[in-house]
C-alpha positions as CSV (number, residue, x, y, z in Angstrom):
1,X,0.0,0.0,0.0
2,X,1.7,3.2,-0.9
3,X,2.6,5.9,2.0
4,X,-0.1,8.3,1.5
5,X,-2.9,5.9,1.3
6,X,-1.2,4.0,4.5
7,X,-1.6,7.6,6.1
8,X,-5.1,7.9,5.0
9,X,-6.0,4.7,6.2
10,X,-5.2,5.2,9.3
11,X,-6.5,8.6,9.9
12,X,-10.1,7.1,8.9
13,X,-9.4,4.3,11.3
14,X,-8.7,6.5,14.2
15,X,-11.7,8.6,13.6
16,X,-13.9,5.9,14.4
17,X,-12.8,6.0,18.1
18,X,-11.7,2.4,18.1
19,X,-8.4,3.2,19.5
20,X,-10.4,5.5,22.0
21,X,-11.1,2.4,24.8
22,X,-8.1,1.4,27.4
23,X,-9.5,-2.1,26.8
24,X,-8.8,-1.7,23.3
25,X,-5.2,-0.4,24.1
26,X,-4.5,-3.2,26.3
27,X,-5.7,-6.1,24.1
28,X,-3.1,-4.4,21.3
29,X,-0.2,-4.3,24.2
30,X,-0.6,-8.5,24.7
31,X,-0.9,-8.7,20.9
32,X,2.4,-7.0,20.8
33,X,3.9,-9.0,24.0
34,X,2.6,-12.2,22.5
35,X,4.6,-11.4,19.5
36,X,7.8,-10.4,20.9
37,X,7.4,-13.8,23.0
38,X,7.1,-16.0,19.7
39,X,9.7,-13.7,17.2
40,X,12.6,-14.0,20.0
41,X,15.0,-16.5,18.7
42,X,14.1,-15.0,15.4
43,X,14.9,-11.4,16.5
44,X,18.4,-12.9,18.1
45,X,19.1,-14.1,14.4
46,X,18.6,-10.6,13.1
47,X,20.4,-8.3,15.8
48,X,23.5,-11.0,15.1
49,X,23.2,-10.4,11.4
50,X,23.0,-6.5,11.3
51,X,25.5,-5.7,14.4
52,X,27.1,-8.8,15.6
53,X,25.1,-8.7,18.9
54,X,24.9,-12.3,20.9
55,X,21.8,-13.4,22.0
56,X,22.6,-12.6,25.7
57,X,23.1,-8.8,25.5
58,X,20.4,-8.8,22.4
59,X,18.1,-10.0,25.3
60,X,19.2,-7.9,28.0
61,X,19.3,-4.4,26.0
62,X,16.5,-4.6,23.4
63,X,13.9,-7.5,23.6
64,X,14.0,-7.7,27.5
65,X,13.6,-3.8,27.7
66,X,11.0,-3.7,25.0
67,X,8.8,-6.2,27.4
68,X,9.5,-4.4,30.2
69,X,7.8,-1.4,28.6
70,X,5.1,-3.2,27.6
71,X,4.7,-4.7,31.1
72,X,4.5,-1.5,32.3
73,X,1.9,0.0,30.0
74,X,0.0,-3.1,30.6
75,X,-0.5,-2.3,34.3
76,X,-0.8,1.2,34.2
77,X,-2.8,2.1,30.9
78,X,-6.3,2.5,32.3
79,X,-5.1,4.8,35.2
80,X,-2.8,6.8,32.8
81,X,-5.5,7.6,30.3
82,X,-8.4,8.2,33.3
83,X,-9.6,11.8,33.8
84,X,-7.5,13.9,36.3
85,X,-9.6,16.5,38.5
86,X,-7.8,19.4,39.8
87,X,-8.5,22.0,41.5
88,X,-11.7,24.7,40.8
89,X,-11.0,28.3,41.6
90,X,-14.0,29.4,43.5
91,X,-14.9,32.3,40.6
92,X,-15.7,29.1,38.3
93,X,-18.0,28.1,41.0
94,X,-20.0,25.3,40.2
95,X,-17.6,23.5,38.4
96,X,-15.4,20.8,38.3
97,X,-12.1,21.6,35.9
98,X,-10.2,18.4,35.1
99,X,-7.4,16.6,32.9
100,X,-8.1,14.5,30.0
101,X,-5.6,12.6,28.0
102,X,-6.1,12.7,24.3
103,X,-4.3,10.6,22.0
104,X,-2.8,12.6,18.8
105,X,-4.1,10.8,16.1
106,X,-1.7,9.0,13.4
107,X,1.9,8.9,15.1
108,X,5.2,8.5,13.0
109,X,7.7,6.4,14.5
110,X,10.9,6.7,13.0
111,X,13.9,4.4,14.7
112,X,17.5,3.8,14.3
113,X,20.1,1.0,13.4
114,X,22.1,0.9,16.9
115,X,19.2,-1.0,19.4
116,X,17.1,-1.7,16.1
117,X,14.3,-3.8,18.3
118,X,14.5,-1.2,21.4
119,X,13.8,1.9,19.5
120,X,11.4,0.7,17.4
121,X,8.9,-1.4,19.6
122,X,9.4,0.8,23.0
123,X,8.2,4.0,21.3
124,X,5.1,2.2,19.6
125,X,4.1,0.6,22.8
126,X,3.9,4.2,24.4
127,X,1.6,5.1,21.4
128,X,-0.5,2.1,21.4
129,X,-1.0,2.5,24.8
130,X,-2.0,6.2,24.7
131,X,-4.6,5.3,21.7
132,X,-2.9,6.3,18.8
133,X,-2.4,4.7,15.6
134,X,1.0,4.7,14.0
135,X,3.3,4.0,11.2
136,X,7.2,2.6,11.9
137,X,10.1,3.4,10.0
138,X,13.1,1.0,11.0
139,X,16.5,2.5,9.8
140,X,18.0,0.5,6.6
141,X,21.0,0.1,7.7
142,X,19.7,-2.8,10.1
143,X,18.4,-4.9,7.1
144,X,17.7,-8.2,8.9
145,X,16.1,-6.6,11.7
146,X,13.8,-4.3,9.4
147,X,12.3,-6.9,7.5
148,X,11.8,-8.9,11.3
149,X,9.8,-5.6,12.6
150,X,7.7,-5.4,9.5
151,X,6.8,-8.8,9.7
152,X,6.2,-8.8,13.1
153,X,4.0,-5.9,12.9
154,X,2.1,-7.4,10.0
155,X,1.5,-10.3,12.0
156,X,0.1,-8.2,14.7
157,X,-2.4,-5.8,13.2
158,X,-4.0,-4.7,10.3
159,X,-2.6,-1.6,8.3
160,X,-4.8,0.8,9.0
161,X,-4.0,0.4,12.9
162,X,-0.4,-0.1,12.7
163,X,2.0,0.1,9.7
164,X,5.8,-0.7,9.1
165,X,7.8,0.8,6.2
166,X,10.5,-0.4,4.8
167,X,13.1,0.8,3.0
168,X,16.0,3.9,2.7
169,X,16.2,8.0,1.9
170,X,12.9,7.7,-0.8
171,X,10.9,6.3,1.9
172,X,12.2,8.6,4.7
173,X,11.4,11.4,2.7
174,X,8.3,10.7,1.3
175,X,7.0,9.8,5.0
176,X,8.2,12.8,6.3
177,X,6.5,15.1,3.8
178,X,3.0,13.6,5.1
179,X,0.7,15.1,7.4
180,X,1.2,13.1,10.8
181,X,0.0,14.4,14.1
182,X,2.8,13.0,16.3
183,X,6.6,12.7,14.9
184,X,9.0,10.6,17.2
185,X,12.4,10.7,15.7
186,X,16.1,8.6,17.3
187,X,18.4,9.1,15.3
188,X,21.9,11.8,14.2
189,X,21.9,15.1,14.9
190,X,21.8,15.9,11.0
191,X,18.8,14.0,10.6
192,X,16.7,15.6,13.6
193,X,17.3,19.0,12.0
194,X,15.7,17.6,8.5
195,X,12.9,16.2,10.7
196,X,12.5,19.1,13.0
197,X,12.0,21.1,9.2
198,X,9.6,18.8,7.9
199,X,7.1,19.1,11.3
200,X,7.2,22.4,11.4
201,X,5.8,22.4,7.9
202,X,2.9,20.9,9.2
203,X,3.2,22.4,12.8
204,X,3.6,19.0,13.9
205,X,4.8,18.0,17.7
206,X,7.5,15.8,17.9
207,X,9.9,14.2,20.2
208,X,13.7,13.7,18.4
209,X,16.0,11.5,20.4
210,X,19.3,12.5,19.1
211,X,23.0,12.0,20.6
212,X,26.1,13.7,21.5
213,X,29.5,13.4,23.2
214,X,28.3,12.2,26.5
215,X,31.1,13.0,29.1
216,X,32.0,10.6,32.0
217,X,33.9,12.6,35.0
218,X,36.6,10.5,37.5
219,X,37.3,12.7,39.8
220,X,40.4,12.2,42.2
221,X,37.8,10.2,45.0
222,X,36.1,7.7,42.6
223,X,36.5,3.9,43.8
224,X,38.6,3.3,40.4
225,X,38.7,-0.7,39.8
226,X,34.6,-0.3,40.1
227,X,34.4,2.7,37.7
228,X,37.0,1.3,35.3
229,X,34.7,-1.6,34.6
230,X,31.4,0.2,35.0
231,X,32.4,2.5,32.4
232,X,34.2,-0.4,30.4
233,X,30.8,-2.3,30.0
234,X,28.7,0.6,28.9
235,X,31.7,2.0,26.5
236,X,31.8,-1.3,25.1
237,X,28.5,-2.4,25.1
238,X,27.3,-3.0,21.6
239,X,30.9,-2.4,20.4
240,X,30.3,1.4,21.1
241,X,27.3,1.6,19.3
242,X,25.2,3.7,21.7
243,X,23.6,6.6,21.9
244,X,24.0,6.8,25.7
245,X,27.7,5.5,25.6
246,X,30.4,7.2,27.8
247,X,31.8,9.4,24.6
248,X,34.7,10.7,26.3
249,X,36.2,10.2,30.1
250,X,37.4,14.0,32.1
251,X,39.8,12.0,34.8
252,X,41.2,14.3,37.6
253,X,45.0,14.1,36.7
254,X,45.8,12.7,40.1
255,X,44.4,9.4,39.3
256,X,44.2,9.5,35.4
257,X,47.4,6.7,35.6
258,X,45.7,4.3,38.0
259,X,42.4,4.9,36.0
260,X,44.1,3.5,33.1
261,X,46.0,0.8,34.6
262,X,42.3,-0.4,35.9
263,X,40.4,0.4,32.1
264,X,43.4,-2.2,31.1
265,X,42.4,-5.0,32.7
266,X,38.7,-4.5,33.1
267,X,38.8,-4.7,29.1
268,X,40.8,-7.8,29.1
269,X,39.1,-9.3,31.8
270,X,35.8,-8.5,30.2
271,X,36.5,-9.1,26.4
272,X,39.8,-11.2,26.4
273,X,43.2,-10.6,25.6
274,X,41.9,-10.6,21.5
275,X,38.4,-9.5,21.7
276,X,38.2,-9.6,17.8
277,X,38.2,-13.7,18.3
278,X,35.3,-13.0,21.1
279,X,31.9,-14.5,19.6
280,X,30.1,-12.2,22.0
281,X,31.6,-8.9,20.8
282,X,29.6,-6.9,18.1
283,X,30.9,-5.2,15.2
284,X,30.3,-1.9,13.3
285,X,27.5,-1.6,11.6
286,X,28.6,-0.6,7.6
287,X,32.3,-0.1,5.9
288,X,31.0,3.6,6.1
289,X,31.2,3.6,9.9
290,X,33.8,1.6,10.5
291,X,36.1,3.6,8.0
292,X,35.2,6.8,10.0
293,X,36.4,5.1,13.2
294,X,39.5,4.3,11.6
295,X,40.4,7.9,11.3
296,X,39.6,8.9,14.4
297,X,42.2,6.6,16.0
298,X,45.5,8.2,16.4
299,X,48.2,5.5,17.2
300,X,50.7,7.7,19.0
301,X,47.6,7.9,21.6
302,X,46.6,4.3,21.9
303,X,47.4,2.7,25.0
304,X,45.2,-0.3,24.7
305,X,43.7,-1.8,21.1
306,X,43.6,-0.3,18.0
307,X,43.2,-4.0,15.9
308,X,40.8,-4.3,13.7
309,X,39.1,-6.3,10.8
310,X,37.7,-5.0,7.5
311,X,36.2,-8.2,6.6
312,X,34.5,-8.8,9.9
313,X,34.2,-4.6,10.2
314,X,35.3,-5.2,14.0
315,X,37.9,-3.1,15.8
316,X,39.0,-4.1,18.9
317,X,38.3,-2.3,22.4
318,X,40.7,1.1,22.1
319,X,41.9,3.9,24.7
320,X,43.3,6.7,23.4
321,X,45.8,8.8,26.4
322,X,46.8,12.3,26.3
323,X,43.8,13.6,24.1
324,X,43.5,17.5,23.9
325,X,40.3,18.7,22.9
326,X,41.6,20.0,19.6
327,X,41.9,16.3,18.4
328,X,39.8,14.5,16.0
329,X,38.2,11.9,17.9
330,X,36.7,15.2,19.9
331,X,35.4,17.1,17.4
332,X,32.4,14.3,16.6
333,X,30.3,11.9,18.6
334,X,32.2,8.7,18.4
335,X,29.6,6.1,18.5
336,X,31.8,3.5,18.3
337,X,35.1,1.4,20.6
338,X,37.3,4.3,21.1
339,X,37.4,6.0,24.4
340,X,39.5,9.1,25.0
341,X,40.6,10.4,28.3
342,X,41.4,14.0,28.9
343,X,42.6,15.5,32.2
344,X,41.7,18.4,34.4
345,X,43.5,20.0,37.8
346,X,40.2,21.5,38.8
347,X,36.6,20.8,38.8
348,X,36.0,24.0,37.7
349,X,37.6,23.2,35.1
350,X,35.3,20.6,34.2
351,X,31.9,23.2,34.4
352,X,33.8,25.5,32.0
353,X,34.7,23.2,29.2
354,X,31.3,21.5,29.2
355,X,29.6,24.9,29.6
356,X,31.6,25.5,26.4
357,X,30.1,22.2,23.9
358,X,26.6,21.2,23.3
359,X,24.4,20.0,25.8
360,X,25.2,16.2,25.9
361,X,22.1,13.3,26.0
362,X,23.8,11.7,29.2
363,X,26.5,12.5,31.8
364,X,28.4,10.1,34.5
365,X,29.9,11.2,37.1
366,X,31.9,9.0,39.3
367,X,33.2,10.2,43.1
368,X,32.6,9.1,46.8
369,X,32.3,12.9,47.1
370,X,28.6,14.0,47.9
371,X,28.9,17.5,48.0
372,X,30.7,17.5,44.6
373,X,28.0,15.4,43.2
374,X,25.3,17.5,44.5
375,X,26.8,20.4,43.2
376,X,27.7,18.6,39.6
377,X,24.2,17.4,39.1
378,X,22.9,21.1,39.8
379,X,25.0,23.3,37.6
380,X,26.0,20.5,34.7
381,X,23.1,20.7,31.8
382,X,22.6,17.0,30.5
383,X,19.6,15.3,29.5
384,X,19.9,12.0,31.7
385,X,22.4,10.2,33.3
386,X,24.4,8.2,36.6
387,X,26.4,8.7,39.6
388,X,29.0,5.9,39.8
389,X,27.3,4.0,36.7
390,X,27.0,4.5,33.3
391,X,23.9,3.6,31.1
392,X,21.7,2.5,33.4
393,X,19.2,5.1,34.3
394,X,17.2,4.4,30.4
395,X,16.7,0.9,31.3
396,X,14.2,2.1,33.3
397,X,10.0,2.8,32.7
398,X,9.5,4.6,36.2
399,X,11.6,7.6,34.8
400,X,11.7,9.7,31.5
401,X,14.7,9.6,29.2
402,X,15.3,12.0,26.9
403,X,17.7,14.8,25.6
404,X,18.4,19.0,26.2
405,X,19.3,21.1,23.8
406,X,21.0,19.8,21.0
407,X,20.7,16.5,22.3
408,X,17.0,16.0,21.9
409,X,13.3,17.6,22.9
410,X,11.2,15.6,25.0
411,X,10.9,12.4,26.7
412,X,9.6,8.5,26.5
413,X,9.7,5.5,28.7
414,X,6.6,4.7,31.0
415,X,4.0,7.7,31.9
416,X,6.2,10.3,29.9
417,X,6.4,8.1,27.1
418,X,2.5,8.3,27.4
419,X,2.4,11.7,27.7
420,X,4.6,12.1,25.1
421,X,2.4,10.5,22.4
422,X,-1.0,12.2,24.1
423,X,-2.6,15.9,24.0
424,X,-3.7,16.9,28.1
425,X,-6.9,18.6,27.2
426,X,-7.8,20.7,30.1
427,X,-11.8,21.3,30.6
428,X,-14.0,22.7,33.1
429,X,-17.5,21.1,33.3
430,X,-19.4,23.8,34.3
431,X,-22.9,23.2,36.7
432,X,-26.3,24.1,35.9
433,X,-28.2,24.8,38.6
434,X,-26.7,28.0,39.5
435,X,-25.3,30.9,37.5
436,X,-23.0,33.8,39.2
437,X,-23.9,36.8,37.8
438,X,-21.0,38.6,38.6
439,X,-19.5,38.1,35.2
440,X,-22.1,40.0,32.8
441,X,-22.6,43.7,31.7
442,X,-23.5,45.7,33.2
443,X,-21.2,45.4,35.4
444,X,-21.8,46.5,39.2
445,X,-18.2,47.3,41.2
446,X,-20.3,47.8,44.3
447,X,-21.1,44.5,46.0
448,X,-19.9,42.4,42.9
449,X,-16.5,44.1,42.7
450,X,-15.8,43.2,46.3
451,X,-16.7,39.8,45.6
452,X,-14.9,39.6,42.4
453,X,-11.8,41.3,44.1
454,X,-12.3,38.0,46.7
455,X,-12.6,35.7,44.3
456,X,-9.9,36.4,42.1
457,X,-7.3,37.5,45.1
């Protein structure tokens, strides 16, 4: 069915009200569940053919996460998508004012490559479950896992509720040039401006995940054996490939030695002494990517790894010491194995030189020092992020993750994920069996101003 007439469907479809009833929504949420239940093996064959990922860390960072959201929409749908009273001024007297959530209508979800079953089947849970229909785009560049979703979602429900589209640019383009109510974008940087251009065509909302060169901060207190293999996990973790990834370590120069000593063998320990030969260790995603890696690596500065392999596209585990911030591998978000440390005498220092770059998606700060971390988490601008981990805080429903700045607009995951993808129409139900007169000409400012002066104080 071509794009327009997938569009049109749909919009037809969710003027019927169907979507309308939580009972509805939560039918569509076990459809999805059951499906993700009965595609998994299938969905491990497809992350390991796009990206390299084993079934293990395919389970515990897409397909575990995606029921998890489900899980939660599932027990908190009907309460999220009730009416909210609040509170009637007493000029409005008799009244009662209260919240309602409204579904947008049609949503676009567009997804990337990197957590190709994540980003895709998280988002449309949040918009099945706030009554919307929706079409999904899955990037191209995750072939395996495209064709997957779209027969999954085929499986699942007819076109006119949900849709998947296939494909590359033509298809991204020609979506994007339709009339959606709702746009939720994860992707580049460069991208989210061309989709941020498109909405406001339309004066659509949207939410754009985008990325950035999230920092992680060691300062001089940090337990360093624990951070080094914190931060080596989540660096590492889909062989770099994340949006939330540790981009770049700030060390205090005090322990930036130990710190590496400790990044050595937590990488060794964790991926062997030739991680290229580990089955469970991804690889880059295109020749494209992996070239662009390549040149970021600068071998005078590589104090740990620096292999790799153009006909597996892998490249091993690399650290990169004595990085000044006029290097290459600082002037772009890596998204990919490379991790740079630079150094700093003061934490001031720190506050001035991210004051100075654009707002980052996450931040990690690691120290034993409360105050400091007070303080940090206060005056640093980031859109989420961990004290003493790395990662871990979007692995959760119970709190919203989402960018600042230049690293995104909005949120998802659990109820800000259904706000996100629902209007909060605010409406006062106004009584009948009394009417103030205080409002209509002519007006009297004796008795009625007074009144009107204590109502409105």
């Amino acid at each position: 069915m071509p794009i327009h007439e997938i569009v049109e469907a749909q919009r037809r479809f969710f003027c019927t009200g169907a979507t309308l009833p939580a009972s509805f929504r939560l039918e569509m949420l076990k459809r999805l569940r059951n499906a993700l239940d009965r595609y998994e093996p299938e969905i491990a064959k497809a992350l390991a053919a796009d990206l390299g990922k084993s079934g293990y860390e395919g389970f515990m960072c897409e397909t575990g996460l995606v029921r998890g959201e489900i899980s939660y929409m599932l027990r908190h749908t009907r309460r999220l998508a009730g009416e909210r009273s609040v509170h009637t001024p007493l000029a409005q007297f008799a009244a009662r004012s209260y919240r309602k959530p409204s579904p947008y209508g049609v949503a676009l979800v567009m997804s990337p490559w990197n957590y190709p079953i994540l980003l895709t089947l998280a988002p449309l849970a949040d918009a099945i479950a706030a009554g919307n229909t929706a079409v999904v785009k899955p990037s191209a560049y995750a072939p395996a896992s495209g064709a997957l979703l779209a027969d999954l979602i085929r499986e699942c429900f007819p076109p006119e509720y949900i849709a998947a589209v296939t494909g590359g640019r033509a298809e991204n383009a020609a979506l994007l040039d339709e009339k959606f109510d709702f746009v939720f974008f994860t992707g580049s940087q460069s991208v989210g401006k061309e989709v941020l251009r498109h909405t406001a065509e339309h004066l659509t909302p949207a939410v754009l995940e985008l990325g950035g060169k999230s920092p992680c901060i060691v300062d001089a207190t940090a337990k360093l054996p624990l951070a080094a293999r914190r931060i080596a996990f989540g660096k590492f973790l889909n062989c770099g490939q994340t949006c939330v990834a540790p981009d770049y370590i700030l060390c205090h120069q005090d322990v930036k030695d130990r710190l590496v000593v400790e990044l050595k063998r937590e990488i060794r320990r964790q991926y062997g002494e030739d991680p290229l030969q580990n089955p469970d260790y991804g690889r880059i995603v295109n020749r494209k990517h992996f070239d662009r890696l390549l040149g970021l690596l600068d071998p005078a500065k590589t104090v740990l790894g620096g292999q790799s392999s153009p006909d597996t596209l892998q490249i091993a585990p690399t650290v990169l010491d004595g990085v000044a911030g006029s290097d290459p591998v600082m002037g772009e978000e890596i998204f990919g194995p490379v991790l740079p440390i630079l150094t700093f005498s003061r934490f001031e220092e720190v506050y001035e030189a991210l004051a100075a770059r654009p707002k980052p998606l996450a931040l990690y700060l690691f120290s034993e020092d409360r105050n400091r971390v007070r303080e940090a988490m206060s005056r640093l601008q980031f859109g989420g992020g961990c004290v003493n981990d790395v990662v871990i805080h979007l692995a959760t429903s119970a709190m919203g993750f989402g960018g600042v700045g230049e690293s995104g607009m909005g949120a998802y995951h659990g109820k800000a994920g259904f706000d996100a993808f629902s209007h909060s129409k605010s409406i006062v139900d106004k009584k009948t069996w009394m009417d103030l007169p205080m409002r209509y000409q002519p007006y009297r400012k004796g008795t009625y101003g007074k009144l009107l002066r204590l109502f409105l104080r």
